[in-house]
ZATITI-530906 format. One record per residue: residue number from 1; residue in one letter; chain; x, y negated, z of N, C-alpha, C in turn. Coordinates in nm, 2 decimals, decimal comma, always signed. Each point is the difference from the previous one (the first is absolute). Layout:
% residues N
NUM  a  A  X  Y  Z  X  Y  Z  X  Y  Z
...
This chain:
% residues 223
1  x  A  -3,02  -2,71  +3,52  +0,12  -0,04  -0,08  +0,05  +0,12  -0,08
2  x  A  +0,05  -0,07  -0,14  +0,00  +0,10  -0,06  +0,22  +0,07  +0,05
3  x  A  +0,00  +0,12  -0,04  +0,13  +0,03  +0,04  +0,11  -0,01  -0,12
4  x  A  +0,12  -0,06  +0,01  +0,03  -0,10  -0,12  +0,22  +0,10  +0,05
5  x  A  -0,03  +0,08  +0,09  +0,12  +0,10  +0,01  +0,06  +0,05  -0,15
6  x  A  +0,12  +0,01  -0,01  +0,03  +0,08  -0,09  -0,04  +0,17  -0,01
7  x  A  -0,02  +0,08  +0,07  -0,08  +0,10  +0,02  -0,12  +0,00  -0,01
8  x  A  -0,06  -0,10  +0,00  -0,15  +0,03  -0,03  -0,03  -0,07  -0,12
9  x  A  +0,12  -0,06  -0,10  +0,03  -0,04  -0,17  +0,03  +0,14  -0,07
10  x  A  +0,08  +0,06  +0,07  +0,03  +0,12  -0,02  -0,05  +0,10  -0,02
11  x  A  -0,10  +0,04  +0,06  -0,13  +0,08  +0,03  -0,08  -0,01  -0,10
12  x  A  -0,02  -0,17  -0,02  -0,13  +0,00  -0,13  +0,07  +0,05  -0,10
13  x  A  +0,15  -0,01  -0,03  +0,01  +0,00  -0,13  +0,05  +0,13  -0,01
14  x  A  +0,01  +0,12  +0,07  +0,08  +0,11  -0,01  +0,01  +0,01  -0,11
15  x  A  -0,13  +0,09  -0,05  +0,00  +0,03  -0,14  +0,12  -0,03  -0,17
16  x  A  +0,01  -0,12  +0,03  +0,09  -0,04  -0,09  +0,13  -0,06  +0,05
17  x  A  +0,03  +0,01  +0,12  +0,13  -0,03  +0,10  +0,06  +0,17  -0,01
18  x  A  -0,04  +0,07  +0,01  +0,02  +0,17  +0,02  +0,07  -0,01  -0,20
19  x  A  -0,06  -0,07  -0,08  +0,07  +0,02  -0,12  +0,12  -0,04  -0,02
20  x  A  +0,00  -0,13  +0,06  +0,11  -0,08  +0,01  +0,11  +0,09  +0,05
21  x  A  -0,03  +0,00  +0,13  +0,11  +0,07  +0,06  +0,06  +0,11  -0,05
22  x  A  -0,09  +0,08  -0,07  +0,06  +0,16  -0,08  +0,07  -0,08  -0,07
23  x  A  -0,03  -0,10  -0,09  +0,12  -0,04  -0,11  +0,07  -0,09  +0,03
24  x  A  +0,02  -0,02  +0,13  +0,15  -0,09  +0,07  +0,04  +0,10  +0,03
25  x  A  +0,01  +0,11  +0,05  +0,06  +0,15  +0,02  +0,08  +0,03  -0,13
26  x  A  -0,08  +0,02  -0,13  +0,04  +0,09  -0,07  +0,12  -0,11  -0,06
27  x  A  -0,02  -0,16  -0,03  +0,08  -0,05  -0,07  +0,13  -0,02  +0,10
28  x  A  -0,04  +0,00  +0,16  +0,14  +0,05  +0,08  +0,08  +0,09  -0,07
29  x  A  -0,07  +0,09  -0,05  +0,09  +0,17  +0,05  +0,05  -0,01  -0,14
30  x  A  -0,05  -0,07  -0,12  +0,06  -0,02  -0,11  +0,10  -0,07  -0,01
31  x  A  +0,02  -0,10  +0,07  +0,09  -0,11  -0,02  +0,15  +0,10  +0,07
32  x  A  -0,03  +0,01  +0,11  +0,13  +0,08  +0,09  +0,04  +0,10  -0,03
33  x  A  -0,12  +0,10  -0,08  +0,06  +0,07  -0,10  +0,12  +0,01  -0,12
34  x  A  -0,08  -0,15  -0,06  +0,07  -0,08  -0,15  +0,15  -0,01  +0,09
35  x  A  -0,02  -0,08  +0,11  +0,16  -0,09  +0,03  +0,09  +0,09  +0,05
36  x  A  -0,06  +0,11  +0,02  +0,12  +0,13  +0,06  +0,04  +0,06  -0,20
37  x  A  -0,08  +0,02  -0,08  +0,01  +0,07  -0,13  +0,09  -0,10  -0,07
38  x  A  -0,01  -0,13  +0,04  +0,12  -0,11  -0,03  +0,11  +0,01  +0,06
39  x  A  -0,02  +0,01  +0,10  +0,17  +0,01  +0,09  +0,08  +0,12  -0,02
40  x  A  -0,06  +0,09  -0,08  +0,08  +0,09  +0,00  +0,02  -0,03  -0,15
41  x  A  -0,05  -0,02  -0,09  +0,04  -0,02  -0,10  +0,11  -0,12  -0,04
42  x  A  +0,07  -0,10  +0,13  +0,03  -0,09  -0,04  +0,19  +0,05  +0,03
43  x  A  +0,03  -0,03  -0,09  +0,15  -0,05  -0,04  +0,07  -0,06  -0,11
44  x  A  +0,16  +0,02  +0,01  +0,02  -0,11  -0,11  +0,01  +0,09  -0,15
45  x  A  -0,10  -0,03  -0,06  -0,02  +0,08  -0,14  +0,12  -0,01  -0,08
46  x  A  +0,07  -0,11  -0,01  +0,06  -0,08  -0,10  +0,13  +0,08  +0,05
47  x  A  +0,07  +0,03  +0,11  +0,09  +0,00  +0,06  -0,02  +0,21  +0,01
48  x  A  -0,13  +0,07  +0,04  +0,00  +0,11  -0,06  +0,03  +0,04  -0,13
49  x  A  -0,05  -0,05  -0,10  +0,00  +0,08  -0,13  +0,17  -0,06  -0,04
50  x  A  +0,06  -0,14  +0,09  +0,16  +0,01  -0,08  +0,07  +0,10  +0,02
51  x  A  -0,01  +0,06  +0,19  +0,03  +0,13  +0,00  -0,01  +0,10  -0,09
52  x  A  -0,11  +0,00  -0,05  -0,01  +0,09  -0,06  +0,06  +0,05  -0,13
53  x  A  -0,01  -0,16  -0,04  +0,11  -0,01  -0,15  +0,15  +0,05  +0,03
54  x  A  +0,02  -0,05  +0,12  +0,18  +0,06  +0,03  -0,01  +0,14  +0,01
55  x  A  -0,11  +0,07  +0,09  +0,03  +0,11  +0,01  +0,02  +0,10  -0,12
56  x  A  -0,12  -0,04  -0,09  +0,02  +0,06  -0,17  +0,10  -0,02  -0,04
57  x  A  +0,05  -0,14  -0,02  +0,11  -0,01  -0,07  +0,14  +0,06  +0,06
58  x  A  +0,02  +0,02  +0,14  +0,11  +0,07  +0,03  +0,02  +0,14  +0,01
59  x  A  -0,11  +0,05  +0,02  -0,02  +0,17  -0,01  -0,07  +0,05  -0,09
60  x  A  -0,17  +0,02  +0,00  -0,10  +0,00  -0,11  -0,11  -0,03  +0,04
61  x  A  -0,10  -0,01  -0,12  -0,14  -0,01  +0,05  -0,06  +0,09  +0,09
62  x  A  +0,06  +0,12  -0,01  -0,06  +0,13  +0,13  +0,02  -0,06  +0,16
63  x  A  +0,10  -0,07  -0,01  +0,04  -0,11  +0,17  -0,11  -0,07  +0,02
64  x  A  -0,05  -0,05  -0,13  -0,07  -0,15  +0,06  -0,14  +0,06  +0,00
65  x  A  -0,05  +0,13  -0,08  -0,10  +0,02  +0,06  -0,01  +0,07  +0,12
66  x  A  +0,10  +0,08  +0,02  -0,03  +0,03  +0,18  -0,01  -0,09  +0,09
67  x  A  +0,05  -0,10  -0,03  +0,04  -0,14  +0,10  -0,12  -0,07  -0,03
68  x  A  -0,12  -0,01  -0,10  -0,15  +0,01  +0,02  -0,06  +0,05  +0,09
69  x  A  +0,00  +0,16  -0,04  -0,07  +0,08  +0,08  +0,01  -0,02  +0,16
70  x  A  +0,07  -0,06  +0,07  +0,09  -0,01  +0,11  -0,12  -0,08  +0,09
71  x  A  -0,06  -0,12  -0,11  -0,10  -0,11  +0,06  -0,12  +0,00  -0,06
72  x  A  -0,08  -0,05  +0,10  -0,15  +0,02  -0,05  -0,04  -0,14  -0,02
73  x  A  +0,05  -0,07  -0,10  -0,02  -0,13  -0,01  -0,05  -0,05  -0,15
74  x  A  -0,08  -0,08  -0,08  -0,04  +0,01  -0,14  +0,09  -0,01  -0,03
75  x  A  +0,10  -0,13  +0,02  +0,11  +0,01  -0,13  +0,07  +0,06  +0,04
76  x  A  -0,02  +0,12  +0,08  +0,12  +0,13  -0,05  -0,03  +0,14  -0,08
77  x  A  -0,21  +0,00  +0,03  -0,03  +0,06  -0,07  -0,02  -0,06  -0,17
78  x  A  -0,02  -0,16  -0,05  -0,03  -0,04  -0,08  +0,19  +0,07  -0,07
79  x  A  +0,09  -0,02  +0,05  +0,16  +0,00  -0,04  -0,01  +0,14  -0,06
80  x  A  -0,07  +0,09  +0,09  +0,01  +0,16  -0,08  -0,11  +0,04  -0,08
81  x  A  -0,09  -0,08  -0,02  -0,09  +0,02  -0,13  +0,11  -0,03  -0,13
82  x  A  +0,04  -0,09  +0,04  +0,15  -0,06  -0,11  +0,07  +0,07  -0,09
83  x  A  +0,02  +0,04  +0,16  +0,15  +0,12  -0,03  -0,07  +0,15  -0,08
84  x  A  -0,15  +0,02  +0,03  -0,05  +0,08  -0,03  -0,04  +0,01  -0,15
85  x  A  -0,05  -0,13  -0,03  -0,03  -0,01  -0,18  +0,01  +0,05  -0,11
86  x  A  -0,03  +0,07  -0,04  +0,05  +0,08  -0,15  -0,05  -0,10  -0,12
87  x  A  -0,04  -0,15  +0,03  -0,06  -0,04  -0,10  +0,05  -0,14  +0,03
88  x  A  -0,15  -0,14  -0,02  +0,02  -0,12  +0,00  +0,06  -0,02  +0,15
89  x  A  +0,11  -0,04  +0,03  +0,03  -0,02  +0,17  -0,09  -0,13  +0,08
90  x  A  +0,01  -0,11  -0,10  -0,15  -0,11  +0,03  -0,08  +0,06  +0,06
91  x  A  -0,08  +0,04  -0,08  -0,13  +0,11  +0,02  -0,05  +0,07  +0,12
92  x  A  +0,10  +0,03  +0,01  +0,06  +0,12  +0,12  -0,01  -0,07  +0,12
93  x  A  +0,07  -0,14  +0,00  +0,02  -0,09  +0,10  -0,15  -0,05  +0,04
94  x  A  -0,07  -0,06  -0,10  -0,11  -0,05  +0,04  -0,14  +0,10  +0,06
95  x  A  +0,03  +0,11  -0,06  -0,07  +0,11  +0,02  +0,02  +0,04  +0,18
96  x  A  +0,11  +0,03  +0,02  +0,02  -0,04  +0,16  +0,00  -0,05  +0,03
97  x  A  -0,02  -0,16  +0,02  -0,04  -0,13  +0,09  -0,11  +0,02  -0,02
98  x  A  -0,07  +0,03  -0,08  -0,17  -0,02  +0,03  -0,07  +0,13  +0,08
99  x  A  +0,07  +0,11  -0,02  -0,01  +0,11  +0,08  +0,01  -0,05  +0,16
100  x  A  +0,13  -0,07  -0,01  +0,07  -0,07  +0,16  -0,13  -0,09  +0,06
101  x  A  -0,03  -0,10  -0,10  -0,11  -0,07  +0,06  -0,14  +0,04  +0,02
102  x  A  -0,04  +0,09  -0,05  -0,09  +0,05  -0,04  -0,02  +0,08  +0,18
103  x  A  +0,11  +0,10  +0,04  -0,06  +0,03  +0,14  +0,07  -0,12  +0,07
104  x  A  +0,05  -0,03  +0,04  +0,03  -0,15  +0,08  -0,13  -0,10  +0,03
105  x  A  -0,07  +0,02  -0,13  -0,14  -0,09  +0,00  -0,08  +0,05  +0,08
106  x  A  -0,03  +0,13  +0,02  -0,11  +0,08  +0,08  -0,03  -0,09  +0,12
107  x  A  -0,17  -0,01  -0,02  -0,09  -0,07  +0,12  +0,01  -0,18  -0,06
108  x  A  +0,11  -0,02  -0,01  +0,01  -0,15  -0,02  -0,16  -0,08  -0,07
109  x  A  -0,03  +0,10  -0,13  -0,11  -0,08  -0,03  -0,16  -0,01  +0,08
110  x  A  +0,01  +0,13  +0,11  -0,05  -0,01  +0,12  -0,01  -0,14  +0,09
111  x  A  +0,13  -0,06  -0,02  +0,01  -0,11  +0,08  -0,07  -0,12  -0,07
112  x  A  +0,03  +0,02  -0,13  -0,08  -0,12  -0,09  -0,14  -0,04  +0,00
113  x  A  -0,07  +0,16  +0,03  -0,10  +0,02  -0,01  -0,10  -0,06  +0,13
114  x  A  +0,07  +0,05  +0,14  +0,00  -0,01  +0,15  -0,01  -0,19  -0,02
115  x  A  +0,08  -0,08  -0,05  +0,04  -0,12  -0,02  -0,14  -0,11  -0,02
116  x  A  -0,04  +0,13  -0,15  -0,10  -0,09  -0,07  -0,12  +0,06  +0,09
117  x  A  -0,03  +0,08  +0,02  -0,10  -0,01  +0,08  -0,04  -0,04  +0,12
118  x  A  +0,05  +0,03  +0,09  +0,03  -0,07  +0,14  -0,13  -0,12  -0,01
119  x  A  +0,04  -0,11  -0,06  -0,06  -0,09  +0,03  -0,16  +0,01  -0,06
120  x  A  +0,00  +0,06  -0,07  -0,16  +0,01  -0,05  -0,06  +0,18  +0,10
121  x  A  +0,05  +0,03  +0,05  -0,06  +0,12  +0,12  -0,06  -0,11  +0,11
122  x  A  +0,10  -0,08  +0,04  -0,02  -0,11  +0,10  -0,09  -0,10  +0,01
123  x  A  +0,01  -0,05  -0,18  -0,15  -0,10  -0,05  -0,10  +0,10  +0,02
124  x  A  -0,03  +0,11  -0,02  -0,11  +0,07  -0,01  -0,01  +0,04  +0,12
125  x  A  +0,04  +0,03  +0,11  -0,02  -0,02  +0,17  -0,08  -0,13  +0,00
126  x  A  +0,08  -0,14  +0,00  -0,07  -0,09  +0,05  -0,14  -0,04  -0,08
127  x  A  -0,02  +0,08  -0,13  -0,11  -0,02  -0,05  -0,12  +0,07  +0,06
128  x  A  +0,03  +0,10  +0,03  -0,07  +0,11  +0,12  -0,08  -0,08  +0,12
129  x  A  +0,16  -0,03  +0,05  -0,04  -0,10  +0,14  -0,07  -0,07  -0,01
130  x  A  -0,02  -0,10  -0,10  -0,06  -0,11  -0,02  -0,18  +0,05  -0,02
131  x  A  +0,02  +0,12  -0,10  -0,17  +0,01  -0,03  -0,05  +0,04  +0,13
132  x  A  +0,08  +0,05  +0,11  -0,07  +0,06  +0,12  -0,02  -0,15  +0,07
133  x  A  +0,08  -0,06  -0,02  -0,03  -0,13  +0,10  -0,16  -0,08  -0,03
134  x  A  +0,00  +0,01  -0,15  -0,14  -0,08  +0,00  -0,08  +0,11  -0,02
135  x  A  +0,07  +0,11  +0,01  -0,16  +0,05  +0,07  -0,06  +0,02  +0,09
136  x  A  +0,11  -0,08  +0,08  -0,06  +0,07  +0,15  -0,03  -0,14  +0,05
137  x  A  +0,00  -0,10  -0,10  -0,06  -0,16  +0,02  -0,14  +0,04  -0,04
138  x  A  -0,02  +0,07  -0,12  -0,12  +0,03  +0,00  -0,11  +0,07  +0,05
139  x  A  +0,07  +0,10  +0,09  -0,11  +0,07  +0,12  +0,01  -0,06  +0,11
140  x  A  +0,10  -0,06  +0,04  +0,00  -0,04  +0,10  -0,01  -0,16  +0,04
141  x  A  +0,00  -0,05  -0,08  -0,01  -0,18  -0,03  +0,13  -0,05  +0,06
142  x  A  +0,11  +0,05  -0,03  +0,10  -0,07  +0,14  +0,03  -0,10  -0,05
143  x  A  +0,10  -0,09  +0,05  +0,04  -0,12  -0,06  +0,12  +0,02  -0,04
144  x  A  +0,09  -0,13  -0,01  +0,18  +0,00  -0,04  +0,06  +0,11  +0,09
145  x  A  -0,02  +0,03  +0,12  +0,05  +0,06  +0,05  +0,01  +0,15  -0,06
146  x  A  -0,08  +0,03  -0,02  -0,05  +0,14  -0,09  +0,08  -0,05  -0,12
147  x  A  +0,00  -0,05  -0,06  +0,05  +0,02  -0,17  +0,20  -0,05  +0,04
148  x  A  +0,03  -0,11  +0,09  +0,18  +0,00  +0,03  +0,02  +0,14  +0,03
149  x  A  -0,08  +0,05  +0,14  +0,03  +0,11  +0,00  +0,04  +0,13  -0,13
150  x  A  -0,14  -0,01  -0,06  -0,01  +0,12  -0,11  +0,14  -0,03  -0,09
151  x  A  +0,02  -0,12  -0,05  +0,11  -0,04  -0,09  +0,11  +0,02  +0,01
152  x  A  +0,04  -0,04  +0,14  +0,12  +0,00  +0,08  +0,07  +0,19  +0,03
153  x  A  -0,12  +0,09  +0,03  +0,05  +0,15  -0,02  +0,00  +0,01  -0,16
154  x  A  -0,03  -0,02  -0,08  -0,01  -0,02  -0,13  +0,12  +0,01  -0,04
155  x  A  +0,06  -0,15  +0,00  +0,13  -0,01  -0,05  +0,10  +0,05  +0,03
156  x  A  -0,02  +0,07  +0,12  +0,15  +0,11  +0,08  +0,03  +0,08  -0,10
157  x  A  -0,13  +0,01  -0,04  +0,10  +0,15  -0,17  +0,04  -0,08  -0,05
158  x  A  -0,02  -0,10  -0,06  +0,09  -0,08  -0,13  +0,11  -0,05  +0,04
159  x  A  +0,04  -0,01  +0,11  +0,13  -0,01  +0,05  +0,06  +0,08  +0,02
160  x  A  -0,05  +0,10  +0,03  +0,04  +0,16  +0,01  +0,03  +0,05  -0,14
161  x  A  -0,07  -0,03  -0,08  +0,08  +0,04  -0,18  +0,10  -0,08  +0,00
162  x  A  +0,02  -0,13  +0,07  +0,11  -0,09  -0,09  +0,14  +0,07  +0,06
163  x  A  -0,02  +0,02  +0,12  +0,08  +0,06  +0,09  +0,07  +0,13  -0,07
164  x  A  -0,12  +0,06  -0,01  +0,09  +0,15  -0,09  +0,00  -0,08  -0,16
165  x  A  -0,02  -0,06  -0,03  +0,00  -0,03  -0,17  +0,19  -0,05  +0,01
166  x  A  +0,01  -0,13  +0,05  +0,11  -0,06  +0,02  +0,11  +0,12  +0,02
167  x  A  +0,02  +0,00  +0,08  +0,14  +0,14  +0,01  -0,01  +0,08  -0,09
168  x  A  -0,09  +0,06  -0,03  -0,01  +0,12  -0,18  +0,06  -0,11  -0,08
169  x  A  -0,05  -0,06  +0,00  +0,06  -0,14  -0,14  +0,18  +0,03  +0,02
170  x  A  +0,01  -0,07  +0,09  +0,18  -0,03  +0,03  +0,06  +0,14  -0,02
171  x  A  -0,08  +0,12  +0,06  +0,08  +0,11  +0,00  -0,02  +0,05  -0,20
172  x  A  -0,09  +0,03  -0,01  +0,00  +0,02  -0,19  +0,12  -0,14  -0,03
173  x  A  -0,01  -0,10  +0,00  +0,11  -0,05  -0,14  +0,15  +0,03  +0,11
174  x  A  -0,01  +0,02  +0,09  +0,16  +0,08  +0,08  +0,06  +0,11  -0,12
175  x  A  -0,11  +0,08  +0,08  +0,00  +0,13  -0,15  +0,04  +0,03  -0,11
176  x  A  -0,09  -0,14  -0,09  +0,03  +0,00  -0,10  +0,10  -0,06  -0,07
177  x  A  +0,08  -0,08  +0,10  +0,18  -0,10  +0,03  -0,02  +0,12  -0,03
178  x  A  +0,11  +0,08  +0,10  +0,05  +0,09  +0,04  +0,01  +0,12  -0,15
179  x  A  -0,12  +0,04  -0,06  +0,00  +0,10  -0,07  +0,06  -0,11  -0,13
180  x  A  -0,03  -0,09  -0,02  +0,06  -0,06  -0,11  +0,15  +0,00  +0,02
181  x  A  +0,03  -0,05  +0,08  +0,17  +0,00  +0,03  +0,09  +0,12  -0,02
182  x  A  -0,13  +0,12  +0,08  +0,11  +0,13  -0,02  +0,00  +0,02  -0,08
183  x  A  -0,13  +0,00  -0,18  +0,03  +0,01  -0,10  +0,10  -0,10  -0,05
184  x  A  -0,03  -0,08  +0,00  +0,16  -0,06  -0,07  +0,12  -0,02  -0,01
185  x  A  +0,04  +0,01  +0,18  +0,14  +0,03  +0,04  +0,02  +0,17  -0,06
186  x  A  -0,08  +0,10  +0,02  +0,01  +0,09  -0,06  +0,06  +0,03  -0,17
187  x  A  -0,10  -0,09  -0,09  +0,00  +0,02  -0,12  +0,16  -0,12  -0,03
188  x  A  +0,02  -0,10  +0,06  +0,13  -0,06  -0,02  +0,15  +0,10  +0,01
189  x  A  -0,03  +0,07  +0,10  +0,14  +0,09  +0,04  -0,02  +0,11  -0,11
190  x  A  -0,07  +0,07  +0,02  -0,02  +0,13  -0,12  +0,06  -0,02  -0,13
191  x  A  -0,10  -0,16  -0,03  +0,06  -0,03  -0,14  +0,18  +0,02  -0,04
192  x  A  +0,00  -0,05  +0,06  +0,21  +0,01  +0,03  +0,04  +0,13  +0,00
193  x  A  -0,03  +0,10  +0,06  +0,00  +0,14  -0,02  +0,01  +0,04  -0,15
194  x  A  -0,18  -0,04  -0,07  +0,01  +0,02  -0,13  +0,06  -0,06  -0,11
195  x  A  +0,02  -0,10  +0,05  +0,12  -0,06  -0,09  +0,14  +0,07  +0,00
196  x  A  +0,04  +0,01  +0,12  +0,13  +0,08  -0,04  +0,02  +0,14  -0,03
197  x  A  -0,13  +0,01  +0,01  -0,02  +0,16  -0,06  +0,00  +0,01  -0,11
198  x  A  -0,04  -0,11  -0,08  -0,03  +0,02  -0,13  +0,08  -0,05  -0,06
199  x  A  +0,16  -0,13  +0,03  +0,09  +0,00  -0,03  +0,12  +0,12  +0,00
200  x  A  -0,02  +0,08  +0,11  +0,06  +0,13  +0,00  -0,03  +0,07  -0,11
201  x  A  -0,10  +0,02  +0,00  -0,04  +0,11  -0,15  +0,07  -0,03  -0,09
202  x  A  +0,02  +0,14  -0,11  +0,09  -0,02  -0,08  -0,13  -0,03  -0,13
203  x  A  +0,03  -0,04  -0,09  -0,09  -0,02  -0,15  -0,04  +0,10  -0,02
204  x  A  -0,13  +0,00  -0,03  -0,08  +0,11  -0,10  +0,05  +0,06  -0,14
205  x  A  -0,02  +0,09  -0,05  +0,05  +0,06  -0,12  -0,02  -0,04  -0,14
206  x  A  -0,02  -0,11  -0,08  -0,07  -0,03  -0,09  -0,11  +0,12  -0,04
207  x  A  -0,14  -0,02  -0,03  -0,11  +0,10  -0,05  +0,07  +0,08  -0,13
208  x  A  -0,04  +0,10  +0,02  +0,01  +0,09  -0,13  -0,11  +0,02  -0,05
209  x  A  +0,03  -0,10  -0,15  -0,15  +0,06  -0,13  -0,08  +0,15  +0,01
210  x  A  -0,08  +0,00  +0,05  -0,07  +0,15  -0,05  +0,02  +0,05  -0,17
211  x  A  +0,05  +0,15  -0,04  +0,04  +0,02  -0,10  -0,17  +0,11  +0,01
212  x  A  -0,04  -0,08  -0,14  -0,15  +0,07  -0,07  +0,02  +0,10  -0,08
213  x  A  -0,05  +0,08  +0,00  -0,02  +0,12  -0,12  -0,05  -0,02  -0,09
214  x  A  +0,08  +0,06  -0,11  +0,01  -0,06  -0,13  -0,16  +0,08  -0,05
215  x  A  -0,09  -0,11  -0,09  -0,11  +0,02  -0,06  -0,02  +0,07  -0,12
216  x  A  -0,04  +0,08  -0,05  -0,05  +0,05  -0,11  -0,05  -0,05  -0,06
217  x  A  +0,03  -0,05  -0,16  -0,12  +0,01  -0,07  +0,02  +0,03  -0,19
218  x  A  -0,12  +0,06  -0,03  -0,02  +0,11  -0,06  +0,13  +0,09  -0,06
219  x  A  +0,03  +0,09  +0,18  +0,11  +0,08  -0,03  +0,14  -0,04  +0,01
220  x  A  +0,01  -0,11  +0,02  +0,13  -0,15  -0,03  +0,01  +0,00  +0,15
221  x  A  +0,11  -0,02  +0,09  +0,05  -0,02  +0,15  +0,00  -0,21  -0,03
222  x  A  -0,03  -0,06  +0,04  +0,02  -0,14  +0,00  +0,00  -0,07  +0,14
223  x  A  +0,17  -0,07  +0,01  -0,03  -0,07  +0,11  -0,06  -0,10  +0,06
């Protein structure tokens, strides 16, 4: 009789069970990673950066950027890119959220990747299993019992990809919630920032014409 144990399913298929497992490990250690790099980044943006507008407006800008420096959170570092601007303040803003998301994202596409493959590491186990099974119909002449067998350790990897495929899946578009929201709750509060920053501003100077040096010609000064 043939032995039909989960250990001895396990056994045939190490080889590509040992892969599986390394990338159920690593998409763990990504994910718990991601949701601790979230939790710390999470508060109320909208309700930060109003602070911040009062703090400017009642003392100065030098208040509200210390009261940045204070937290390690994007929209407080996105708020002092702001404050920092010598130029477009938009600019400035977008240029930091994508910076913000940009490390926030680290490993995530790991998970995408972990996701899509999973299940074809797993097809390709049970395709393994399977060519061993009729081969060993063919040295050995066995019957059904030999080939349920062979098929049945077979498919333990392909369930074993769906297993690690499935959870990568749910945990990548978590992620990718998550990174989308903190960009945009981010970029909604900011914007208000620069708006009132740029109603504060006083008007620009009208341009002054450049005055050209008068041209010569033959001998004659002409303007």
């Amino acid at each position: 009789m043939h032995d039909f144990s989960l250990f001895s399913m396990f056994k045939q298929g190490w080889p590509v069970l040992s892969v599986l497992f390394i990338m159920s490990i690593f998409s763990t250690a990504v994910l718990i990673d991601r949701w601790r790099a979230f939790r710390r980044s999470r508060c109320n943006a909208l309700k930060f950066v109003r602070h911040l507008i009062r703090l400017a407006g009642e003392r100065d800008p030098d208040a509200a950027r210390a009261y940045c420096g204070k937290y390690s959170l994007p929209v407080a570092r996105t708020a002092l890119s702001v404050f920092d601007a010598r130029g477009d303040r938009d600019a400035a803003m977008t240029h930091a959220i994508e910076l913000e998301v940009h490390q926030i994202e680290s490993g995530v596409a790991a998970l995408g990747t972990i996701a899509s493959l999973a299940p074809f590491v797993g097809l390709l186990g049970t395709v393994v299993g399977i060519i061993k099974a009729f081969g060993s119909i063919a040295v050995n002449s066995g019957g059904t019992e030999v080939v349920s067998a062979g098929i049945a350790e077979a498919l333990v990897t392909t369930a074993c990809g769906l297993l690690v495929a499935i959870p990568a899946v749910a945990a990548y578009n978590y992620c990718i919630h998550q990174i989308k929201n903190l960009a945009r709750e981010t970029e909604l509060a900011v914007y208000e920032l620069v708006a009132w920053m740029s109603e504060r501003d006083l008007p620009q100077p009208p341009a002054v014409a450049p005055v050209t040096a008068p041209r010569r010609v033959s001998g004659y000064a002409t303007q």
